[in-house]
C-alpha positions as CSV (number, residue, x, y, z in Angstrom):
1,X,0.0,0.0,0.0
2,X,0.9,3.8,-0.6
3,X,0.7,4.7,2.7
4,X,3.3,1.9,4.3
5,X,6.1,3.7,2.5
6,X,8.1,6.2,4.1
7,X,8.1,9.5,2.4
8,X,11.9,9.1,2.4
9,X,11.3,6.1,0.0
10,X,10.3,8.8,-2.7
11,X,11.8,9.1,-5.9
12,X,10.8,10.9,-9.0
13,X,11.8,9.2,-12.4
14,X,14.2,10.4,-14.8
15,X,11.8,12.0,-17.9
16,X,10.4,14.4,-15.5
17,X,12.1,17.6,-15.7
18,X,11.8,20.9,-13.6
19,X,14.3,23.4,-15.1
20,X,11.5,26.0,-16.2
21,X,9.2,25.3,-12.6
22,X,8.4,28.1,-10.5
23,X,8.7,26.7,-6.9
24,X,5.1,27.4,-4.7
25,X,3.2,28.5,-7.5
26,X,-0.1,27.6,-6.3
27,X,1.0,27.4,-2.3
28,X,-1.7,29.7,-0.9
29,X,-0.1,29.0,2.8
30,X,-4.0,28.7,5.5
31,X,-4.3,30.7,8.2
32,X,-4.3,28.5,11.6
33,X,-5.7,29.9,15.1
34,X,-4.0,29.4,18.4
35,X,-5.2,29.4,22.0
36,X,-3.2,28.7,24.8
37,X,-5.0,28.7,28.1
38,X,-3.1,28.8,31.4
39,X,-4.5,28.0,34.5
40,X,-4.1,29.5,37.5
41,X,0.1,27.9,38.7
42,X,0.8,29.3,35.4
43,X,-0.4,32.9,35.6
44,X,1.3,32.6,39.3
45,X,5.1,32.0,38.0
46,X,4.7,35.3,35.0
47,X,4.2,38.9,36.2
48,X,3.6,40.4,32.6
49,X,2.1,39.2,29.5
50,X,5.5,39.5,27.6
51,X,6.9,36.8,30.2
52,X,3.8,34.3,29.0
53,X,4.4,35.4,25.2
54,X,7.8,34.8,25.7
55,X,6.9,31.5,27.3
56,X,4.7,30.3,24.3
């Protein structure tokens, strides 16, 4: 099955060539959210929000 291989197994054959390819031509990279929560020993050790940024 495909998905048994490693992707270090790849290997693209020899006729295919890529000297005129534009590299990430149609990459449109998606936007991804991010919470982090901290509970109330982790708000205790940080005094500012830069220390928590920081932190993350």
């Amino acid at each position: 099955m495909r998905r048994d291989r490693e992707k270090g197994d790849f290997e693209l054959k020899d006729e295919y060539d890529f000297t005129d390819g534009i590299r990430g031509k149609f990459y449109k990279p998606q936007k991804v959210c991010t919470a982090a929560i901290i509970d109330a020993n982790g708000a205790s050790c940080t005094k500012t929000a830069e220390e928590v940024n920081d932190a993350i």
